[in-house]
C-alpha positions in Angstrom: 64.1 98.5 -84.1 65.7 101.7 -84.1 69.4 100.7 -83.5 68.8 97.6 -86.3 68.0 101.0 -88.4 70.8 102.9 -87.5 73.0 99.8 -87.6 72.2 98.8 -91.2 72.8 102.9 -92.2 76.4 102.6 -90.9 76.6 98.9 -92.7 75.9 101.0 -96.0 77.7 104.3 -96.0 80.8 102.4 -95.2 80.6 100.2 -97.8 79.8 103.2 -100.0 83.0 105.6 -98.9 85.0 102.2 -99.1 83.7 101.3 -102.6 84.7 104.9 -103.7 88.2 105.6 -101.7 89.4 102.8 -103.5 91.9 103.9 -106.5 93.3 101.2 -108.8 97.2 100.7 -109.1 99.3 102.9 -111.1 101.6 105.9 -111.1 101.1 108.8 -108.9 101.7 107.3 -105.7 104.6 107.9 -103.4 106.2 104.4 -103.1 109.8 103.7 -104.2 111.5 100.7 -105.3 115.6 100.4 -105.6 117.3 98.0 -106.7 120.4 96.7 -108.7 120.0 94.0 -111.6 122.6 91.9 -111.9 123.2 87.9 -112.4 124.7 86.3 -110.1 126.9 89.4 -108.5 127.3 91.0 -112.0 125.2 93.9 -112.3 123.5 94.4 -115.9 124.0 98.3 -117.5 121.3 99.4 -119.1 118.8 96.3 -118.1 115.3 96.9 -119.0 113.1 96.1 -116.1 109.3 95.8 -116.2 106.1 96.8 -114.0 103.0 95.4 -113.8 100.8 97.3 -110.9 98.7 94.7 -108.9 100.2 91.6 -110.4 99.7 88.6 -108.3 101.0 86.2 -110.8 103.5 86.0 -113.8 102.1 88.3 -116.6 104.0 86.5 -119.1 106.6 87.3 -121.4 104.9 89.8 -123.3 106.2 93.2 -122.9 103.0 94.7 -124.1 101.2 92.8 -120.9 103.6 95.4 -118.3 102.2 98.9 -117.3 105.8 100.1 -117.0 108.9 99.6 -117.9 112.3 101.5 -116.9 115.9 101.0 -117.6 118.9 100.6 -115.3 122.1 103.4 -115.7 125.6 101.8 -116.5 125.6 100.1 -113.1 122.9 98.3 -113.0 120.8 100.9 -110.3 
């Protein structure tokens, strides 16, 4: 009975530091994305490129519906 009791205590306080080390998506990390935006092997100056954190699916063409947007230099970077 004992190790079902300390068994089941272990179950619940990692659930509990799992439920509260997780952080939802956003800025402040310390990932990097490059890339160049081009069609076909033309790259686009000054494309606009938008971010949506955790998106699993198209968001749709609304810009509004992005968290982030940023905007390529002259040559496309």
């Amino acid at each position: 009975m004992k190790t079902k009791s300390i068994f089941s205590t272990l179950i619940i306080l990692s659930v509990m530091f799992l439920s509260i080390s997780c952080k939802k998506e956003g800025t402040g990390g310390k990932a990097t994305i490059t890339g160049i935006a081009r069609h076909h092997s033309t790259p686009i100056a000054n494309a606009v490129i938008y971010i949506k954190y955790g998106a699993t699916e198209f968001p749709g063409p609304d810009p509004s519906s992005y968290d982030l947007s940023v905007t390529a230099d002259a040559n496309g970077k």
